[in-house]
C-alpha positions in Angstrom: 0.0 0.0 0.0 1.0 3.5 -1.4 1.1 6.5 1.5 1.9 10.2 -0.2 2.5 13.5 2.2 1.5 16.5 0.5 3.6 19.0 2.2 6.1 16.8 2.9 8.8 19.7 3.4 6.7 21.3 6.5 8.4 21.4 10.1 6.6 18.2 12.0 7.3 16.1 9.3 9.4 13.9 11.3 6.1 13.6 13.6 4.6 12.2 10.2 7.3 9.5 9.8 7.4 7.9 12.8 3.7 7.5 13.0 3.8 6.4 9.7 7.2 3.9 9.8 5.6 2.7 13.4 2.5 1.2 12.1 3.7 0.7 8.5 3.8 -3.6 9.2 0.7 -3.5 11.2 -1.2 -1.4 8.3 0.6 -3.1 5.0 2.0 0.4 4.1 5.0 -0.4 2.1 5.3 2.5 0.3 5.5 6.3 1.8 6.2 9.2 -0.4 6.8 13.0 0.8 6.3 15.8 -1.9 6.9 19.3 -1.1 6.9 22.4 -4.1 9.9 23.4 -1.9 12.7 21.7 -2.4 15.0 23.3 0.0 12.8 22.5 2.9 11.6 19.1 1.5 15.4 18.1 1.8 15.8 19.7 5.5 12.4 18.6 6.7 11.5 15.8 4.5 15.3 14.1 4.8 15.0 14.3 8.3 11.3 12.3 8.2 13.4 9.9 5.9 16.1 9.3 8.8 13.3 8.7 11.4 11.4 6.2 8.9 14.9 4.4 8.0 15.4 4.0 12.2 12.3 2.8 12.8 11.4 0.1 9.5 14.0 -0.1 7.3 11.9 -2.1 5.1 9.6 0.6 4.6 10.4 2.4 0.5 10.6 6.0 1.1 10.4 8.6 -1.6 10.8 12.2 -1.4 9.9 14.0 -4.5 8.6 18.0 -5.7 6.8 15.9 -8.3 3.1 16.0 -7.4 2.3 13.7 -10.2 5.0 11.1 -9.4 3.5 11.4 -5.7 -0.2 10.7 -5.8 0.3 8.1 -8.7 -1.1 4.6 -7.5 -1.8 6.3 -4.3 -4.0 4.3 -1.7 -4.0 7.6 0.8 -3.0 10.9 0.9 -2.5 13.3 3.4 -2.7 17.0 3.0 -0.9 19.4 5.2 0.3 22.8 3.2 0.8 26.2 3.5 0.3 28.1 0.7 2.1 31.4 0.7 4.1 30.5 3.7 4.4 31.7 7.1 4.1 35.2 6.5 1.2 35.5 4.5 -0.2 33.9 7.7 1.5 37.1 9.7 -0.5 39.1 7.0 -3.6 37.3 7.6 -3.8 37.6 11.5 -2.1 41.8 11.4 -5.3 42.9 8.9 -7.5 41.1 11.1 -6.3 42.6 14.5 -6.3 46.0 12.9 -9.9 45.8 12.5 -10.3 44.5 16.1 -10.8 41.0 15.0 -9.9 38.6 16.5 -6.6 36.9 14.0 -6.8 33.5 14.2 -6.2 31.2 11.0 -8.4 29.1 12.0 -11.3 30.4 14.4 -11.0 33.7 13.4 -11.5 36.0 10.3 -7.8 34.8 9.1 -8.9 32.0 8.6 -11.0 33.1 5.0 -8.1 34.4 3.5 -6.0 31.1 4.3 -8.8 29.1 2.6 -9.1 31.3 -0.3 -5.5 30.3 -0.9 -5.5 26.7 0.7 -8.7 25.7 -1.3 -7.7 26.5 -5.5 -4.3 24.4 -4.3 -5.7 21.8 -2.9 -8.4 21.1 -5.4 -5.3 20.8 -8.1 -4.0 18.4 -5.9 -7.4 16.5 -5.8 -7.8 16.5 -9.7 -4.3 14.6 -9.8 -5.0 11.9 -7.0 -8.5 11.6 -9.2 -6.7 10.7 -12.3 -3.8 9.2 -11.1 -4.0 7.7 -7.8 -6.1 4.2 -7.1 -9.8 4.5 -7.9 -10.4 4.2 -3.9 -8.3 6.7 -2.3 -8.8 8.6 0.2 -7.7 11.8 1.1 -7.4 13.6 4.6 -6.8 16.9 4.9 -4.6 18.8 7.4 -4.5 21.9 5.7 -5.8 24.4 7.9 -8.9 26.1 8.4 -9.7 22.5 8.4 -13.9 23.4 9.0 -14.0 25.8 5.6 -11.3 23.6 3.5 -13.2 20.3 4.0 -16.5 21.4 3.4 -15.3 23.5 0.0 -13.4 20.1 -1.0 -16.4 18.1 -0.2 -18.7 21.3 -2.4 -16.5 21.0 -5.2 -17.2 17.0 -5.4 -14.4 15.5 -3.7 -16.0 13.1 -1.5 -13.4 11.5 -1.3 -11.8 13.8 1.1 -12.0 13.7 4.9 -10.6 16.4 7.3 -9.0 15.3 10.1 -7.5 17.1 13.5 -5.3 16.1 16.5 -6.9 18.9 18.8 -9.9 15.8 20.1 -7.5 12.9 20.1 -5.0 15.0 21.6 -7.7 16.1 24.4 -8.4 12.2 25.1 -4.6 11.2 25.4 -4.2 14.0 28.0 -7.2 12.6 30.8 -6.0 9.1 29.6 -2.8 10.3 31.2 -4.3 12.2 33.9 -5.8 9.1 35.0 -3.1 6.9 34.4 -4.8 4.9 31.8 -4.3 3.2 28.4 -5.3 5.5 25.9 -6.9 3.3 23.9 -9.5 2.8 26.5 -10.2 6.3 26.7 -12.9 7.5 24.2 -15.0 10.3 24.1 -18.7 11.6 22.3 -17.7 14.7 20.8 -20.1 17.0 18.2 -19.6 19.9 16.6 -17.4 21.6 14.2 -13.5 21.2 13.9 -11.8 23.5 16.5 -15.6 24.2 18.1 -16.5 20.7 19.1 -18.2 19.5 22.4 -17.4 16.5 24.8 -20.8 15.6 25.8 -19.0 12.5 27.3 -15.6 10.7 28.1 -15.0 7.6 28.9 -12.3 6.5 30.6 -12.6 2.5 30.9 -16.6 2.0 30.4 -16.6 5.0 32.8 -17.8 8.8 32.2 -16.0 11.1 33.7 -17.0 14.6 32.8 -18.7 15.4 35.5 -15.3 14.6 37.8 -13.0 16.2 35.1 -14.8 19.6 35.3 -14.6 19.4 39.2 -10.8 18.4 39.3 -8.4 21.6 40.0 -5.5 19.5 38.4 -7.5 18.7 35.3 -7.1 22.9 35.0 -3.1 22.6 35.6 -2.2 19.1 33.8 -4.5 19.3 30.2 -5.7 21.8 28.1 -8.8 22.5 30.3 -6.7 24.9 31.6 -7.6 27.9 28.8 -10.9 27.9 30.8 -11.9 28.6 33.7 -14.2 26.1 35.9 -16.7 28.6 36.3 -17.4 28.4 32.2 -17.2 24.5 32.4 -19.4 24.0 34.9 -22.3 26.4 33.3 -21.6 24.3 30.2 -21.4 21.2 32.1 -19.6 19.6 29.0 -15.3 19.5 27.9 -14.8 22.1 25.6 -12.2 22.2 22.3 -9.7 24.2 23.8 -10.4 26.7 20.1 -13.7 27.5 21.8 -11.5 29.7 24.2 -11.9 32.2 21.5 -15.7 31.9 21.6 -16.2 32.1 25.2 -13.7 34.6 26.3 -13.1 36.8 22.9 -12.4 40.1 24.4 -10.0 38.7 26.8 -8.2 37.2 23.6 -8.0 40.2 21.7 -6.7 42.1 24.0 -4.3 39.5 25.0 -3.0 39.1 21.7 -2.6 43.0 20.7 -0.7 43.4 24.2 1.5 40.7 23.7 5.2 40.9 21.6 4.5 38.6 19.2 1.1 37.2 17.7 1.0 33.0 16.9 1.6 33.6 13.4 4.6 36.1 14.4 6.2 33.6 16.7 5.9 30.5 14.1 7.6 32.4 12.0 10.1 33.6 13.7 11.3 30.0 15.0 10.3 28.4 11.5 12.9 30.9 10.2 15.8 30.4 12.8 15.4 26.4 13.1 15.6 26.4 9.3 18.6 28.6 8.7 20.3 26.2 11.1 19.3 23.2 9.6 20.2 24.3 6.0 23.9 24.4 7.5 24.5 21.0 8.2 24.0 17.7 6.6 20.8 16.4 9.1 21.8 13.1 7.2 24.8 12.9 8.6 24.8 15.0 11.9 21.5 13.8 12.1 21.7 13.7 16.2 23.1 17.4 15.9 20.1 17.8 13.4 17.6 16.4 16.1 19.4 19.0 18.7 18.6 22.3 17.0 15.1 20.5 15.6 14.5 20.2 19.8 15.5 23.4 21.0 13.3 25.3 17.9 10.2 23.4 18.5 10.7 23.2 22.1 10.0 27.0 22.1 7.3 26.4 20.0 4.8 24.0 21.8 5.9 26.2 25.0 4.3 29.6 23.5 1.4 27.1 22.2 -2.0 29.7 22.9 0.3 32.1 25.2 -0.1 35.3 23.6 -3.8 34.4 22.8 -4.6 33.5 26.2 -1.8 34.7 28.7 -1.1 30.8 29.8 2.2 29.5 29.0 3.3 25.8 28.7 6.8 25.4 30.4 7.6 21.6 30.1 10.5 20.6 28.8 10.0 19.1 25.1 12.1 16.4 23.3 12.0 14.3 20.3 12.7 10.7 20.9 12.6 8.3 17.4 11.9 5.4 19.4 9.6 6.1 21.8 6.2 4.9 21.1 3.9 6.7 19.2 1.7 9.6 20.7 -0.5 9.8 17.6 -1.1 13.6 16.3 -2.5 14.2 13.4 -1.0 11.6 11.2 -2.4 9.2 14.1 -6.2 10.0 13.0 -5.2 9.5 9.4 -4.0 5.9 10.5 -6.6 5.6 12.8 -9.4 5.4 9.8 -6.9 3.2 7.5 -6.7 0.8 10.8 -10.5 0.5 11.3 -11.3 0.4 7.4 -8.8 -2.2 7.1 -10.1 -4.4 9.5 -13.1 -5.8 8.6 -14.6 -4.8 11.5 -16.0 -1.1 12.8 -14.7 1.1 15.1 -15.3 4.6 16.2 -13.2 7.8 16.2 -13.4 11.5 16.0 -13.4 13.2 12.6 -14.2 16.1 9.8 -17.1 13.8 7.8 -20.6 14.7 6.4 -23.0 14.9 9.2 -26.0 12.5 8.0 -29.0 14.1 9.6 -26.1 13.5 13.1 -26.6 17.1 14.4 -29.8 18.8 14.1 -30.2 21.7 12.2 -27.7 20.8 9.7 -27.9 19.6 6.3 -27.1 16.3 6.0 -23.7 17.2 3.4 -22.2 19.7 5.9 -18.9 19.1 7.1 -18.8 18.0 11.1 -16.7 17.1 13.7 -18.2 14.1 15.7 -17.5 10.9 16.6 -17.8 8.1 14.2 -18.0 4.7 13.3 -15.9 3.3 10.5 -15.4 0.5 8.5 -14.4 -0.4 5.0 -17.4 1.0 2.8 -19.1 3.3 5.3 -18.4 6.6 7.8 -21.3 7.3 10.1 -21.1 9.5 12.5 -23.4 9.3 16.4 -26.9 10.8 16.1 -26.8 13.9 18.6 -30.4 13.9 19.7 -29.6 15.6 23.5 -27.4 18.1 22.0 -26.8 21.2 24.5 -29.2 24.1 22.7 -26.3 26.8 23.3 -24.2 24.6 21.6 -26.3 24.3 18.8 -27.0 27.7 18.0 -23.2 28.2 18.2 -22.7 25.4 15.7 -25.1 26.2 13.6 -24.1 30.2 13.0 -20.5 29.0 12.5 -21.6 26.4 9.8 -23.1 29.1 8.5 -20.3 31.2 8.1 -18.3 27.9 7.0 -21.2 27.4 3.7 -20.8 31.2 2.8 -17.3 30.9 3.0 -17.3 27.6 1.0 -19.6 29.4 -1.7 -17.5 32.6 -2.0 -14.6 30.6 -2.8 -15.8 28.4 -5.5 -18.1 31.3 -7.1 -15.3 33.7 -6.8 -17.6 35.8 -4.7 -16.9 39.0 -3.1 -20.9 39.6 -2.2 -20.7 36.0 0.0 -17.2 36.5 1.3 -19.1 39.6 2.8 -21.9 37.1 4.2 -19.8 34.3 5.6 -17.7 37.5 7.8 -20.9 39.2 8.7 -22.6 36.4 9.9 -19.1 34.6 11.8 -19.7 35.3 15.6 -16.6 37.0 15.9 -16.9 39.3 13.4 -20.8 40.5 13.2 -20.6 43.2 11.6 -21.1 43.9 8.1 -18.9 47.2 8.0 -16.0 45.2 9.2 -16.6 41.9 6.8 -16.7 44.5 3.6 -13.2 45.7 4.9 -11.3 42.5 5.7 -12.9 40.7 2.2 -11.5 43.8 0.6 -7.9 43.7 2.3 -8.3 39.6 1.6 -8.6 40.1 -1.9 -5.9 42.8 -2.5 -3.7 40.8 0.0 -4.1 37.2 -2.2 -4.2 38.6 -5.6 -1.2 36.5 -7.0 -3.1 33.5 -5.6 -6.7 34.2 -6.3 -7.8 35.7 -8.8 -11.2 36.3 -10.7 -13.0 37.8 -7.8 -16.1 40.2 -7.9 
């Protein structure tokens, strides 16, 4: 079995490979290719991922290529994870934003349009290929960010073939299996909603729910991401919320965390992205590879520390290392394998993940694009029927879909007049006035990779 990487030249590619090399036997993968349209980083990044897959299964026949063509052909998956116009136009993105008063996030906030408006006309060129070249049943999951808008477009523009997928639940779960000192396999959870706005109406942690406990436990606040809220907000909800839904609850508080502090995210990934790279380029990572991993450590380290800091004014400060053979914590690439592991079985199984909701969530059409827990198996996706939804999630989800379906339609029609909609209608924008002047600076600011608006 064929795996490709699209974006095989970003920084947590080596994430990627050992996921990837760890479950290769167990999965039948024999094959893995990384493409990247940049080759400099594709030999930094991507030759790296190549030294962690040749550690870890040697067997394993691992490509790196800036071919695209040579990379989906005979594909049996592919994963999507690029960013189109690099780190700055992300900078670019958040600055216009938080010069309105917006709140700047690429994927929550009003950024996050103008990174799908250049995400989406890339990614579909990347579809067309793996629907020519790769096998007749491939799937595709897409990491390319804002993951809500960019998988319902895909799925818009009639590649159902697509799935988005996000670490941000399974990460959640991992954490209280830790917190409890259990297996993480035995920790599941019923989530619902929309990716980076999803709700954990229940958690199990062997047969057990623990919500109710998790909300009540002051360490829960210290030791997982629970700790962006506060316990009053938790315990009004009486549900674990997406740590992304910070921005929804508190989004004053954000704003004027993030226009006080040094840096914004995109400002800070950029910055690191920039420094680790310049010292990668100077050595072989090949050969020094352990000198390699050493920079690759300190840089990211930094990273994952400043993880929601400036947006929330809570900073991470655990030490952070990369260790090749440890076993594998999952991320992103661990959903991806997750859905190959269950389809492949013969069996079903459930997990969490960007699918069509199916008449799940009330109040949504049954093609919108939904975060939920699922059950898969080889020829079907179905997610859980949400029939006790909370009502102030609802409405939340449903205005934000809202906003996700205008968005999707402005960006396949070209659309000024429903770029205006989706903005005016997204919670953290409401305001007409406001939406005409980001789509306006949106527009201007992605001419060379959009054009044809009006």
């Amino acid at each position: 079995m064929k795996l490709t990487v699209i974006g095989g030249g970003g920084v947590r590619s080596m994430f990627l490979a050992k996921s990837i090399a760890q479950k290769a036997a167990e999965l039948s993968i024999t094959e893995l290719v990384f493409m990247d349209n940049d080759g400099e980083k594709l030999a930094i990044y991507g030759g790296l991922a190549e030294e962690v897959a040749a550690r870890l299964n040697p067997e394993l026949v691992f490509t790196l290529t800036t071919d695209a063509k040579e990379a989906v052909t005979d594909a049996d998956y592919v994963i999507t994870t690029i960013r189109v116009g690099g780190d700055h136009m992300r900078v670019l993105d958040e600055r216009i934003a938080l010069a309105c008063g917006v709140l700047g996030q690429e994927t929550t906030g009003a950024a996050g349009l103008s990174f799908a408006m250049r995400s989406v006309p890339a990614l579909s060129e990347y579809c067309e290929l793996i629907r020519k070249y790769a096998k007749p049943s491939a799937k595709v999951f897409n990491f390319t960010n804002p993951a809500g808008v960019v998988s319902q477009t895909l799925r818009d523009m009639g590649y159902d073939f697509t799935y988005g997928i996000c670490d941000a639940p399974s990460g959640m779960l991992r954490q209280f299996a830790e917190l409890y000192g259990a297996d993480p396999d035995t920790v599941t959870g019923e989530c619902y909603g929309l990716n980076h706005l999803s709700f954990f109406k229940e958690i199990l942690v062997d047969g057990r729910n623990v919500v109710p406990e998790l909300i009540g436990r002051d360490d829960a606040y210290e030791k997982t991401d629970m700790r962006f809220f506060g316990k009053d907000l938790l315990s009004h909800m009486g549900c674990v919320l997406n740590e992304y839904l910070y921005y929804f609850y508190y989004r004053e508080q954000a704003v004027e965390h993030i226009l006080h502090a040094p840096q914004t995210r995109g400002e800070t990934i950029e910055t690191i992205n920039r420094e680790m790279t310049k010292e990668l380029a100077a050595i072989d990572v090949h050969k020094d590879f352990e000198k390699a991993l050493g920079i690759f450590e300190k840089w990211y380290g930094r990273r994952e520390n400043a993880y929601m800091a400036s947006e929330t004014g809570v900073k991470r400060d655990k030490p952070w290392s990369f260790d090749v053979y440890s076993p594998d914590a999952g991320g992103y690439a661990g959903v991806a394998l997750k859905f190959m592991e269950l389809a492949g079985s013969g069996g079903t199984g459930t997990m969490i993940l960007c699918a069509p909701n199916q008449g799940a969530i009330p109040g949504l059409r049954d093609e919108d694009v939904v975060e939920i827990t699922c059950d898969i198996s080889k020829d079907s996706c179905m997610p859980h029927s949400v029939p006790d939804g909370d009502p102030r999630a609802l409405e939340l989800i449903r205005r934000v879909k809202a906003y996700e379906n205008h968005a999707s339609a402005a960006i396949r029609n070209r659309s000024v007049r429903e770029a205006v909609d989706a903005l005016t209608l997204h919670p953290l924008v409401n305001s007409y006035s406001l939406a005409r002047k980001l789509v306006d600076a949106y527009i201007e600011l992605n001419g060379d990779y959009c054009d044809g608006w009006k």
